[in-house]
Structure formats: C-alpha cells, structure tokens
C-alpha positions, 0 to 999 in steps of 0.5 A: 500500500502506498502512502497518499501523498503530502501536498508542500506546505503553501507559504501564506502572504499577508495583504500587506506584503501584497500590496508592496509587490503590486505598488512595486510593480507599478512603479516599475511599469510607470518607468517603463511606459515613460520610456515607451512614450519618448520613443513613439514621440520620437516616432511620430516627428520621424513619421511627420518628415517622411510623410511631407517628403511623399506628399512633396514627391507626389506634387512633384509627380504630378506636375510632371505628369501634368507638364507633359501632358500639356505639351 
C-alpha cells in the first residue's frame, strides 16, 4: 500500500506584503511606459518628415505628369 501523498506546505502572504509587490510593480511599469512614450514621440516627428517628403514627391509627380501632358 502506498502512502497518499503530502501536498508542500503553501507559504501564506499577508495583504500587506501584497500590496508592496503590486505598488512595486507599478512603479516599475510607470518607468517603463515613460520610456515607451519618448520613443513613439520620437516616432511620430520621424513619421511627420517622411510623410511631407511623399506628399512633396507626389506634387512633384504630378506636375510632371501634368507638364507633359500639356505639351
């Protein structure tokens, strides 16, 4: 006969100890997120200067075509 098996004893965490990881936590993702925020500011200025060069290169584009067509 086999005897049943013992479950390992849980270790109990008390609300305090709880709450200190959780804050812990949030001041770790409120780093992190501020880190986040300056890359997509970055990002975004990035984004704004390509998008006025094909908006420039389109006009260009179709000034071209445009003089061409009137010839």
């Amino acid at each position: 006969m086999t005897k049943p098996s013992r479950k390992p004893a849980v270790k109990r965490v008390s609300a305090v100890e709880i709450d200190a990881k959780i804050d812990a936590h949030v001041d770790i993702c409120a780093v992190r997120y501020e880190g986040i925020e300056v890359q997509m500011r970055g990002m975004n200025a990035r984004l704004k200067r390509i998008e006025a060069i094909f908006i420039g290169s389109a006009g260009a584009i179709i000034l071209l075509l445009a003089h061409l067509a009137t010839k």
